[in-house]
SELO-253902 format. One record per residue (C-alpha): residue number from 0; x, y, z; residue in one letter. Coordinates in nm, 3 decimals. Layout:
<node><pos>NUM</pos><c1>X</c1><c2>Y</c2><c3>Z</c3><code>A</code></node>
...
This chain:
<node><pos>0</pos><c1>15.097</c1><c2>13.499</c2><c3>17.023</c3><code>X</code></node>
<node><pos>1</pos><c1>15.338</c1><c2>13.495</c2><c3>16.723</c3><code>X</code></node>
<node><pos>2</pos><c1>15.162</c1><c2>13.209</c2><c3>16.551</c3><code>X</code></node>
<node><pos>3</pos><c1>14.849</c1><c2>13.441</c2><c3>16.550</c3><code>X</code></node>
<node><pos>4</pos><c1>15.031</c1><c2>13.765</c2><c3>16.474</c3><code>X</code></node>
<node><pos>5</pos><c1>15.146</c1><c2>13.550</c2><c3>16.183</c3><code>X</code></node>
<node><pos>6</pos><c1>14.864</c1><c2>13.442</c2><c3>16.052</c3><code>X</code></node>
<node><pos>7</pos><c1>14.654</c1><c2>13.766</c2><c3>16.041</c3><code>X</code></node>
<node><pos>8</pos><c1>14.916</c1><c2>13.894</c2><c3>15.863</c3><code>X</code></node>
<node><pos>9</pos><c1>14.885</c1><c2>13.656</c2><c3>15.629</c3><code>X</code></node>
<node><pos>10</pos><c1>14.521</c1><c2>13.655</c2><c3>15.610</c3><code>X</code></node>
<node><pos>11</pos><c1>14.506</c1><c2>14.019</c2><c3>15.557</c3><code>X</code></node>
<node><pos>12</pos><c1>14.765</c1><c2>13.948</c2><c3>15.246</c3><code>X</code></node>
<node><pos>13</pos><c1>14.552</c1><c2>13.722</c2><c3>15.103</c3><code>X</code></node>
<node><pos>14</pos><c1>14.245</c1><c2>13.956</c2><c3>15.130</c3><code>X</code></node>
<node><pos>15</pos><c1>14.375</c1><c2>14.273</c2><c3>14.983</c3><code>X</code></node>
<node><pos>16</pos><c1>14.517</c1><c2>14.026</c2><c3>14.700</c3><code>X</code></node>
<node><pos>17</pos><c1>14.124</c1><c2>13.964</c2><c3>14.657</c3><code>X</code></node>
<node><pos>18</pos><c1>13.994</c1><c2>14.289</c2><c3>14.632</c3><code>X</code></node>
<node><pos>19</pos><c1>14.289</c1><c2>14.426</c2><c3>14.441</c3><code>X</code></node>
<node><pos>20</pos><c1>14.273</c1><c2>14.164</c2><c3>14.164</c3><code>X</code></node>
<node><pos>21</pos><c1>13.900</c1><c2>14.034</c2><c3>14.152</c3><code>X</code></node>
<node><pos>22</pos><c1>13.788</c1><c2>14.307</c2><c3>13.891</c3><code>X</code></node>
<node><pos>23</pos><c1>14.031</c1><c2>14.068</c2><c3>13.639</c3><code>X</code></node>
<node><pos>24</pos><c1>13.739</c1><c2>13.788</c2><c3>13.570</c3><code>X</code></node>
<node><pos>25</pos><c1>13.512</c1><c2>14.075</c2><c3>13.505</c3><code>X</code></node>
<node><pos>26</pos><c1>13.756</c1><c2>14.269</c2><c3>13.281</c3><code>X</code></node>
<node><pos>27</pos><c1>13.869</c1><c2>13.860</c2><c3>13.096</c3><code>X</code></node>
<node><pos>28</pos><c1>13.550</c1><c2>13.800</c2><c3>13.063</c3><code>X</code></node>
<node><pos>29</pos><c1>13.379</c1><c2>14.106</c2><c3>12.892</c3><code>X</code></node>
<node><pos>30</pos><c1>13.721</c1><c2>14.079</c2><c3>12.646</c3><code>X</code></node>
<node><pos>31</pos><c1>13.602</c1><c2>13.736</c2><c3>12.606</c3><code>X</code></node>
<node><pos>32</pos><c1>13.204</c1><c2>13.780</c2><c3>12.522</c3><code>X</code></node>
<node><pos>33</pos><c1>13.329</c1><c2>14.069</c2><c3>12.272</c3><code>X</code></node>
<node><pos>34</pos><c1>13.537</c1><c2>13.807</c2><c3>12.104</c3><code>X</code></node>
<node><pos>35</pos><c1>13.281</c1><c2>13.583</c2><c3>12.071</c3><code>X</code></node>
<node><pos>36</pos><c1>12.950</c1><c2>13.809</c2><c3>12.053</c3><code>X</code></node>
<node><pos>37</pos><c1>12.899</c1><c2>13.693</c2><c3>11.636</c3><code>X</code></node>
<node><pos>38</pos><c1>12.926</c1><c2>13.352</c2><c3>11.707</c3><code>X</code></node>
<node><pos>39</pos><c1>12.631</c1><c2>13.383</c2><c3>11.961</c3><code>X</code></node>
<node><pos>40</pos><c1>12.242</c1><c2>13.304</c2><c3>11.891</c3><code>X</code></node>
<node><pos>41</pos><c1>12.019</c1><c2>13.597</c2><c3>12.033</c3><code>X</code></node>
<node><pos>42</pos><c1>11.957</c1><c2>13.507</c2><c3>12.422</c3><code>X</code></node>
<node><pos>43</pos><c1>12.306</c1><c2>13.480</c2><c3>12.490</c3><code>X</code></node>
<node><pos>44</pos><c1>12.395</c1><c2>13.826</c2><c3>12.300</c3><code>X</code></node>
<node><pos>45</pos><c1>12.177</c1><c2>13.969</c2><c3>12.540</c3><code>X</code></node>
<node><pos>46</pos><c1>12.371</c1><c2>13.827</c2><c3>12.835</c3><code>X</code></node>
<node><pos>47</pos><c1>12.680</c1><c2>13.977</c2><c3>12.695</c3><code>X</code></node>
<node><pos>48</pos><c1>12.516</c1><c2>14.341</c2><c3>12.706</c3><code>X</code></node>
<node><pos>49</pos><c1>12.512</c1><c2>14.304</c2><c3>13.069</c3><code>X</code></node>
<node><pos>50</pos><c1>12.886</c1><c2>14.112</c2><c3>13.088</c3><code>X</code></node>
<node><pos>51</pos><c1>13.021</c1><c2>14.426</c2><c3>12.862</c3><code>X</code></node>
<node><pos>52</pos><c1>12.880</c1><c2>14.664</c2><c3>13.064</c3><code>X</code></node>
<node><pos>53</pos><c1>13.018</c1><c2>14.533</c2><c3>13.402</c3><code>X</code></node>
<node><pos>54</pos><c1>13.396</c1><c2>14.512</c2><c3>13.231</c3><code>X</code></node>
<node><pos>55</pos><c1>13.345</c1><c2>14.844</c2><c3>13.163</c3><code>X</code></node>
<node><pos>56</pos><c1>13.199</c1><c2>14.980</c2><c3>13.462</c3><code>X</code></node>
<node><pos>57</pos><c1>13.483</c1><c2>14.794</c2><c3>13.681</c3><code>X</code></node>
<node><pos>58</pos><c1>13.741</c1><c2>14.927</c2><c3>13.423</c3><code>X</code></node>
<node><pos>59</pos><c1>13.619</c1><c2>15.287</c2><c3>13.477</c3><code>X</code></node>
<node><pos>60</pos><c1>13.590</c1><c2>15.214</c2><c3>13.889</c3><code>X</code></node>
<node><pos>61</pos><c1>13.896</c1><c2>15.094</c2><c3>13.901</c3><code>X</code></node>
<node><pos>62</pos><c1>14.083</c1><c2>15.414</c2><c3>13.718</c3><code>X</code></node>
<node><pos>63</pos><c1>13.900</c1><c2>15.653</c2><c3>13.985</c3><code>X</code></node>
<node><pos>64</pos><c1>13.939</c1><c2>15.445</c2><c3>14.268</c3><code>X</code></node>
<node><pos>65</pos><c1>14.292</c1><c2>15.463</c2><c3>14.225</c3><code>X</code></node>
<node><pos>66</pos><c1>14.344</c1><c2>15.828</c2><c3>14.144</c3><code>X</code></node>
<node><pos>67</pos><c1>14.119</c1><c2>15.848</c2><c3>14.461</c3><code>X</code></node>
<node><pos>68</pos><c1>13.806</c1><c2>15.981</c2><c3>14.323</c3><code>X</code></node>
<node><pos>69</pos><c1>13.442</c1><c2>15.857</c2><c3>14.433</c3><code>X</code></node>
<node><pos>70</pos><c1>13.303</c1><c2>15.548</c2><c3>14.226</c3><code>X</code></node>
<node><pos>71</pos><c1>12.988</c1><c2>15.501</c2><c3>14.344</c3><code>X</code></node>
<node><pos>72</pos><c1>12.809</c1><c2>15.718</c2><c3>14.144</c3><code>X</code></node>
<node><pos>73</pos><c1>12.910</c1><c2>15.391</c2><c3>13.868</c3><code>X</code></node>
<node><pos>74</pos><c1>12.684</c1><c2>15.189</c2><c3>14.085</c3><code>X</code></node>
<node><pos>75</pos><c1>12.378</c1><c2>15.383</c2><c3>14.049</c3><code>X</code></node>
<node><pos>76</pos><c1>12.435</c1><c2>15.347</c2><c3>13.689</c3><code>X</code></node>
<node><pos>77</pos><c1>12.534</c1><c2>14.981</c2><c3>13.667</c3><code>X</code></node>
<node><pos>78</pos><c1>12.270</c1><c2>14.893</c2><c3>13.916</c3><code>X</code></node>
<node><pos>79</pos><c1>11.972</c1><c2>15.048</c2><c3>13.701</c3><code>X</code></node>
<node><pos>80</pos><c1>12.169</c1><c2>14.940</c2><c3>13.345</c3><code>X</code></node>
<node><pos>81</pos><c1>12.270</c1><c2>14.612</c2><c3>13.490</c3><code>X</code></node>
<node><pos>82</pos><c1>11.921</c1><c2>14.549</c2><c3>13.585</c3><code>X</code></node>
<node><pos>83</pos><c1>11.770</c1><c2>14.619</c2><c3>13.221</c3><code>X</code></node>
<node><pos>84</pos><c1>12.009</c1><c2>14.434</c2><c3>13.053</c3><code>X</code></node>
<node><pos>85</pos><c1>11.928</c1><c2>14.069</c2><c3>13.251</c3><code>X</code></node>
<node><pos>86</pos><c1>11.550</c1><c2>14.163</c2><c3>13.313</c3><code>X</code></node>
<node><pos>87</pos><c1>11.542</c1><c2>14.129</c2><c3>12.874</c3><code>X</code></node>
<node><pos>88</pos><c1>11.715</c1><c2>13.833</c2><c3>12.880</c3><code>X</code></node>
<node><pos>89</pos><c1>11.460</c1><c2>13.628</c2><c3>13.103</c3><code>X</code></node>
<node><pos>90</pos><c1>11.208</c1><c2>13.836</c2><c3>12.906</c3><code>X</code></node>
<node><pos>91</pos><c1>11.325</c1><c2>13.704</c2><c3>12.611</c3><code>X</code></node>
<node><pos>92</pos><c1>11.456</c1><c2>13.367</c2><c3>12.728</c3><code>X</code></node>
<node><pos>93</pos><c1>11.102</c1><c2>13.278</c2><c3>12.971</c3><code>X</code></node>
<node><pos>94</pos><c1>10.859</c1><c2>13.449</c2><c3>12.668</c3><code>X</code></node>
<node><pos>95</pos><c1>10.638</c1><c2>13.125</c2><c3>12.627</c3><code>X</code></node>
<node><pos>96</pos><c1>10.565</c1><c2>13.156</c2><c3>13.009</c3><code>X</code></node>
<node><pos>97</pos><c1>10.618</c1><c2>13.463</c2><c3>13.146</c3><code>X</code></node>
<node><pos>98</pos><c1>10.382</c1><c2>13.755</c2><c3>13.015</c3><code>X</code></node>
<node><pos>99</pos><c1>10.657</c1><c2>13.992</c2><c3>12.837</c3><code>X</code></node>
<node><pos>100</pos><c1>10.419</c1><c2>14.254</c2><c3>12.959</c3><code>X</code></node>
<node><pos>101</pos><c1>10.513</c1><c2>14.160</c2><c3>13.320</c3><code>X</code></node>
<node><pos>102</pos><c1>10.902</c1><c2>14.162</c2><c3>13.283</c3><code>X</code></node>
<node><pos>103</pos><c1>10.868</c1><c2>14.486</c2><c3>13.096</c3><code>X</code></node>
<node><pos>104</pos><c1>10.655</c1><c2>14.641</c2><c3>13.367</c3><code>X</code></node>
<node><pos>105</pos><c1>10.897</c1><c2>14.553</c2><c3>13.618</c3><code>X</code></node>
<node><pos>106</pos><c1>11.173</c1><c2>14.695</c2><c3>13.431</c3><code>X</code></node>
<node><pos>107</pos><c1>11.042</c1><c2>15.040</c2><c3>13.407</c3><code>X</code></node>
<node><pos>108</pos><c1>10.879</c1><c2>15.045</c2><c3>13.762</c3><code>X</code></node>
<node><pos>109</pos><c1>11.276</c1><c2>14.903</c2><c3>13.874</c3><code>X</code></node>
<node><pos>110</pos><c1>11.418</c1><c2>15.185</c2><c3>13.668</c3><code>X</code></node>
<node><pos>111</pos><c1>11.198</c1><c2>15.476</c2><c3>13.824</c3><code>X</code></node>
<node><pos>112</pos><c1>11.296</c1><c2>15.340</c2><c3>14.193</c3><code>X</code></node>
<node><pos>113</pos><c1>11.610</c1><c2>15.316</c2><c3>14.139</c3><code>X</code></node>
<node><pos>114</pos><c1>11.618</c1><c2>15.714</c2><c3>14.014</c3><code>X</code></node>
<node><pos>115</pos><c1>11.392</c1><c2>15.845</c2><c3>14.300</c3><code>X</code></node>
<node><pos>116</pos><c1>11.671</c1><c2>15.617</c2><c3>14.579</c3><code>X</code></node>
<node><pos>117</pos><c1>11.908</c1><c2>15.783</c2><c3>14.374</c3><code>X</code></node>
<node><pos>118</pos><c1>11.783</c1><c2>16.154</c2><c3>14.371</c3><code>X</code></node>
<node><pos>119</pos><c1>11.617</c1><c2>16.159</c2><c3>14.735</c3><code>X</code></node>
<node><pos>120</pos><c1>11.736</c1><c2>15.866</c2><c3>14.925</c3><code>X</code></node>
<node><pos>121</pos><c1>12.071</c1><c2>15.718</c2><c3>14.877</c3><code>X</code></node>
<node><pos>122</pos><c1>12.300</c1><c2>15.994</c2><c3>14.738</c3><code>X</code></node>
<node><pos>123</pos><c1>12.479</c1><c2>15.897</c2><c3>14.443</c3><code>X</code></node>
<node><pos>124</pos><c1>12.817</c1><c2>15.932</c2><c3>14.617</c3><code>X</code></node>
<node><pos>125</pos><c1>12.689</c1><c2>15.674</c2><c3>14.867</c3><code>X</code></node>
<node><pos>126</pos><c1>12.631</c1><c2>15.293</c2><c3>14.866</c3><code>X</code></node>
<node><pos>127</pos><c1>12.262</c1><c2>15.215</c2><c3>14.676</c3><code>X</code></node>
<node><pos>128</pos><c1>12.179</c1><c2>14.955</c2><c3>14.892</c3><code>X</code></node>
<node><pos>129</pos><c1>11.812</c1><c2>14.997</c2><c3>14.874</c3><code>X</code></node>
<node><pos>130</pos><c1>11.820</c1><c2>14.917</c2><c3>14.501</c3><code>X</code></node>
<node><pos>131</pos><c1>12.062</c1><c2>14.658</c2><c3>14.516</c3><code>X</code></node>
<node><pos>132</pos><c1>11.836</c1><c2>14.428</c2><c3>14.738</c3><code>X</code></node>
<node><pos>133</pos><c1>11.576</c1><c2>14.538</c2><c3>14.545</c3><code>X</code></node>
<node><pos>134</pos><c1>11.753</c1><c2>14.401</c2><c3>14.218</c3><code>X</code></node>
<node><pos>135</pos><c1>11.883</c1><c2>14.100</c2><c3>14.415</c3><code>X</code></node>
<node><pos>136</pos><c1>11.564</c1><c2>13.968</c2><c3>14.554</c3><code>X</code></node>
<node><pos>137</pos><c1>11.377</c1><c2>14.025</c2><c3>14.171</c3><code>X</code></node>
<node><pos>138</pos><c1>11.689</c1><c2>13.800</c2><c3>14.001</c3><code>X</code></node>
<node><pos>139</pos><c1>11.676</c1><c2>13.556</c2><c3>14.194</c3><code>X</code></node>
<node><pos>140</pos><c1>11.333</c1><c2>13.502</c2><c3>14.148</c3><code>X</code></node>
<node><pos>141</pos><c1>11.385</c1><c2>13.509</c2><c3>13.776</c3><code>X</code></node>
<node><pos>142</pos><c1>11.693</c1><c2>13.263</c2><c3>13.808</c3><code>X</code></node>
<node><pos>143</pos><c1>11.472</c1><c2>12.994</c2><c3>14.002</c3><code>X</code></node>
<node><pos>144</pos><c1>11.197</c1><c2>13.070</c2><c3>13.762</c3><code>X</code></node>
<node><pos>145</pos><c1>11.438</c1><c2>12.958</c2><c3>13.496</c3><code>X</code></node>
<node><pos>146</pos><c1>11.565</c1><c2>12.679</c2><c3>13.665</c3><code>X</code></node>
<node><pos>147</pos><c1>11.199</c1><c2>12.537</c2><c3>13.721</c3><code>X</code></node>
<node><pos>148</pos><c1>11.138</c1><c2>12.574</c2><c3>13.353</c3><code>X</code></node>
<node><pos>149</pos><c1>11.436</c1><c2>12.435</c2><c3>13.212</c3><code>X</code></node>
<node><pos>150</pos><c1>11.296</c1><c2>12.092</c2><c3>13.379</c3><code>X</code></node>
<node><pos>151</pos><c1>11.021</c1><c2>12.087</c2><c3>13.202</c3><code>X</code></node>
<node><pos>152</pos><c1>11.067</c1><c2>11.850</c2><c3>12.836</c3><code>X</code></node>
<node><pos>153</pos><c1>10.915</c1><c2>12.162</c2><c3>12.627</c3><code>X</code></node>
<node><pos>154</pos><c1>11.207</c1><c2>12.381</c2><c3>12.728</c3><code>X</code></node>
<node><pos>155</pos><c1>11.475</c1><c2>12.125</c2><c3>12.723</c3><code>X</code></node>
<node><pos>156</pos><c1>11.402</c1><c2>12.036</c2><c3>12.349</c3><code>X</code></node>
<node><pos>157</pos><c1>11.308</c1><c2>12.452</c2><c3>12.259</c3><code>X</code></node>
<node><pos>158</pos><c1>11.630</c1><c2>12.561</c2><c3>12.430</c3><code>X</code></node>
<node><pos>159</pos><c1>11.868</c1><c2>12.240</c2><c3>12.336</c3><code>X</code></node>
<node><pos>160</pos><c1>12.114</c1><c2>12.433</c2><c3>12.150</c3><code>X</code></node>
<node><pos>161</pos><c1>12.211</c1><c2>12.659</c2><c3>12.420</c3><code>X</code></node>
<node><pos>162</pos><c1>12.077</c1><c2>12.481</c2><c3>12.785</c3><code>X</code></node>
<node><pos>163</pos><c1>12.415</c1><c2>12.379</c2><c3>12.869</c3><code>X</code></node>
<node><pos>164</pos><c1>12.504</c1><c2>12.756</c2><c3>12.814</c3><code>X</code></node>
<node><pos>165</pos><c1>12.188</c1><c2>12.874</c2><c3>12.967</c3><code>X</code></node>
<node><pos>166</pos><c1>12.238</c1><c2>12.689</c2><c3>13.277</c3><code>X</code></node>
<node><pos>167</pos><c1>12.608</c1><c2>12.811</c2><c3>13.340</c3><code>X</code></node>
<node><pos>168</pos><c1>12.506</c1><c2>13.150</c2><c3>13.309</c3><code>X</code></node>
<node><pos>169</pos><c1>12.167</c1><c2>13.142</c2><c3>13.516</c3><code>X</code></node>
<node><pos>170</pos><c1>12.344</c1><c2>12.979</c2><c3>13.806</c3><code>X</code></node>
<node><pos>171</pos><c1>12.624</c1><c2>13.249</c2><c3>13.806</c3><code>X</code></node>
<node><pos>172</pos><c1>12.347</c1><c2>13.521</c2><c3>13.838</c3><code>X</code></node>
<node><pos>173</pos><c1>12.161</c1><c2>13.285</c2><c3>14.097</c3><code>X</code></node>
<node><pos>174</pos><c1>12.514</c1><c2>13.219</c2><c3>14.271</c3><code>X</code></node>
<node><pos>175</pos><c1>12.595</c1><c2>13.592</c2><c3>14.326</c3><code>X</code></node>
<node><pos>176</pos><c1>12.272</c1><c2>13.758</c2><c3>14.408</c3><code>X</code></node>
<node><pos>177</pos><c1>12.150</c1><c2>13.535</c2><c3>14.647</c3><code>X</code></node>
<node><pos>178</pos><c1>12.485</c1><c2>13.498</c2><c3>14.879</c3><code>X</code></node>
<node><pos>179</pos><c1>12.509</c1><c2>13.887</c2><c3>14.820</c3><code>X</code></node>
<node><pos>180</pos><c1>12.187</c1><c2>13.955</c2><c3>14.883</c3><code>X</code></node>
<node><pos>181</pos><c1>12.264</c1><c2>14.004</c2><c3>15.298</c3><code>X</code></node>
<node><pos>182</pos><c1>12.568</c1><c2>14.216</c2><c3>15.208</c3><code>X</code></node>
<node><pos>183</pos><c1>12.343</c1><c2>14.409</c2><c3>14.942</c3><code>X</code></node>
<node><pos>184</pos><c1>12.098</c1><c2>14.529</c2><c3>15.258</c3><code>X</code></node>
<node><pos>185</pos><c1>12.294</c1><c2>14.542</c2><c3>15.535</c3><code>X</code></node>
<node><pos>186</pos><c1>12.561</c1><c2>14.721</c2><c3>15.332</c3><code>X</code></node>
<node><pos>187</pos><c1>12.579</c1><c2>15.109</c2><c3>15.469</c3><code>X</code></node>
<node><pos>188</pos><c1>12.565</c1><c2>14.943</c2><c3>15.838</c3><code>X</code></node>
<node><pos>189</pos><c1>12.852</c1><c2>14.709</c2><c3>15.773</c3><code>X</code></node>
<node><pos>190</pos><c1>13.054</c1><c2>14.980</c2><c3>15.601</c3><code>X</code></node>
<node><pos>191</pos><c1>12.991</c1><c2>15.264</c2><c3>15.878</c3><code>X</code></node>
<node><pos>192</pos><c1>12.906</c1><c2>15.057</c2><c3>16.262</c3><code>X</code></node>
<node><pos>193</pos><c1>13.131</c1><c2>14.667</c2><c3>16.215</c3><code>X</code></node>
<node><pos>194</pos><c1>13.506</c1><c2>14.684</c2><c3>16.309</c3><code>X</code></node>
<node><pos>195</pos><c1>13.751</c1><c2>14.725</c2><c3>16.020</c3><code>X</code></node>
<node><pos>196</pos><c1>13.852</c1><c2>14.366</c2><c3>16.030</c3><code>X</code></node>
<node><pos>197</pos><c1>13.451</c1><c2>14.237</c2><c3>16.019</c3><code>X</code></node>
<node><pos>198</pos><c1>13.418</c1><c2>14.486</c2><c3>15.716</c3><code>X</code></node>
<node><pos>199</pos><c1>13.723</c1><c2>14.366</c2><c3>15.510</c3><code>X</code></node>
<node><pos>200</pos><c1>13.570</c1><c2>13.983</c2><c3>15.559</c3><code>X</code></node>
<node><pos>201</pos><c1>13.235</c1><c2>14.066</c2><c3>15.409</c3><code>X</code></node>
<node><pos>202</pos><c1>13.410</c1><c2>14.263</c2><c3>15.104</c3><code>X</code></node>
<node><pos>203</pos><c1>13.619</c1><c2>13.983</c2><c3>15.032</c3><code>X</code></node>
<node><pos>204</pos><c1>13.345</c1><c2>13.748</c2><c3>15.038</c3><code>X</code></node>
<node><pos>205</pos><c1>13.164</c1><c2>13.969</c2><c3>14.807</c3><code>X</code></node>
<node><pos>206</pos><c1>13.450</c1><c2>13.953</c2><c3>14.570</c3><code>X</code></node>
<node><pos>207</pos><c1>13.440</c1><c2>13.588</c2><c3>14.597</c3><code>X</code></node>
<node><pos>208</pos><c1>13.062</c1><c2>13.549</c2><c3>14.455</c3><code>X</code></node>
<node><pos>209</pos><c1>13.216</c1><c2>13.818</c2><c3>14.227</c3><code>X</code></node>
<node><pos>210</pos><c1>13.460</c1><c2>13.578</c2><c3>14.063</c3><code>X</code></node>
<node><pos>211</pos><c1>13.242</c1><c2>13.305</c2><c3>14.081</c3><code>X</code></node>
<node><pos>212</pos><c1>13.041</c1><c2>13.435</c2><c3>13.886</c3><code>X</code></node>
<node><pos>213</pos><c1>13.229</c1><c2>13.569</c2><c3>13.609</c3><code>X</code></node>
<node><pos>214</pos><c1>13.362</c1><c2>13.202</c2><c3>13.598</c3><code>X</code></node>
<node><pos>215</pos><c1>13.045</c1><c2>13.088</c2><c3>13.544</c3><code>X</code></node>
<node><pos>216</pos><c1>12.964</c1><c2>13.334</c2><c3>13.280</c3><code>X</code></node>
<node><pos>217</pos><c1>13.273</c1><c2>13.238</c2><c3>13.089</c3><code>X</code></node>
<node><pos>218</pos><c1>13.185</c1><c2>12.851</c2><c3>13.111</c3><code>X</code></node>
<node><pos>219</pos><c1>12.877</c1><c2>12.930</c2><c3>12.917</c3><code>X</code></node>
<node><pos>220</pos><c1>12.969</c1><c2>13.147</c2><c3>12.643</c3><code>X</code></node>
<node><pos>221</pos><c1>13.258</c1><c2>12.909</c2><c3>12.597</c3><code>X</code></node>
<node><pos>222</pos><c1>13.036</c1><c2>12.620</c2><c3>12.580</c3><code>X</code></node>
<node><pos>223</pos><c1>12.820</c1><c2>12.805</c2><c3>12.336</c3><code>X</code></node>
<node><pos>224</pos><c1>13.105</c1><c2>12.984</c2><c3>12.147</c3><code>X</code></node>
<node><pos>225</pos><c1>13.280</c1><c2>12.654</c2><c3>12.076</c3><code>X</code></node>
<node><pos>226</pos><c1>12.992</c1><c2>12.488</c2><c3>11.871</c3><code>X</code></node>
């Protein structure tokens, strides 16, 4: 009927607002952890590698997306970069009970996947899902790792300074890669075999963990930055 007619219209309003706007977190965000990157102890200047890097790869997507050009070969990069850049922070930040050795394994073993998906799996110009599940399933881990630790009176009194900030930030990495992890490996077959409609839902709920996140990430560098 009308009513419905009505209402799809408006729902498909709503979700190209989503996807046309939810790069502006990412891009606030990385202006904000640039602001503040001095006033930060170590840990959390790591984060902010990975938070400057996404503002810039979105930045970048963005431009070619809308002069029509092929992004994805931006998430190869930010996948493998990305990855790096929060595998040192829990390296650094879980050092008293994680093996360094281990993270740092993991990080070049993640690094040399993600170039042989790259080069003889998943073109470049296609969607990396193999890698991003890969990446998802490995931060999680580390985010539940952290928030096990964290509990423990050791950590709360070695970390007091910047918990608050630690938690914000470990629960917007938790908070996207494990409701993104589905989307991460079914991906390609969303994209190419779901109906239009099905395809634009899972997008926009991507973009919703998306800005989630980002909020999260700006709760605790402001919580830190402030003090």
């Amino acid at each position: 009927g009308k009513n419905t007619t009505n209402a799809r219209k408006i729902m498909a309003k709503i979700i190209d607002f989503i996807n046309q706007f939810s790069f502006v977190p990412t891009v606030v965000v990385a202006t904000y952890a640039a602001f503040v990157y001095k006033k930060l102890p170590p840990q959390l200047k790591i984060f902010t590698w990975f938070i400057l890097l996404s503002g810039i790869i979105e930045a970048t997507s963005r431009i070619l997306w809308f002069n029509g050009k092929n992004n994805m070969p931006l998430l190869h990069i930010y996948v493998a970069a990305g990855f790096l850049c929060l595998s040192y922070f829990y390296r650094y930040l879980l050092k008293d009970f994680v093996n360094p050795k281990i993270i740092w394994m993991m990080q070049i073993v993640f690094t040399v996947f993600t170039i042989i998906n790259s080069v003889f799996i998943q073109n470049v110009f296609t969607f990396n899902s193999y890698a991003l599940t890969v990446e998802s399933v490995i931060l999680v881990i580390f985010s539940l790792t952290t928030y096990l630790l964290m509990m423990n009176d050791v950590v709360k009194k070695n970390h007091a300074k910047i918990r608050k900030s630690v938690d914000w930030l470990n629960s917007g990495v938790f908070i996207y890669y494990a409701s993104s992890l589905l989307i991460f490996h079914f991906g390609n077959l969303i994209t190419v075999l779901s109906p239009s409609a099905l395809v634009d839902y899972t997008w926009v709920l991507h973009a919703i963990f998306s800005i989630v996140m980002y909020c999260c990430f700006f709760v605790g560098l402001w919580n830190r930055a402030k003090n």
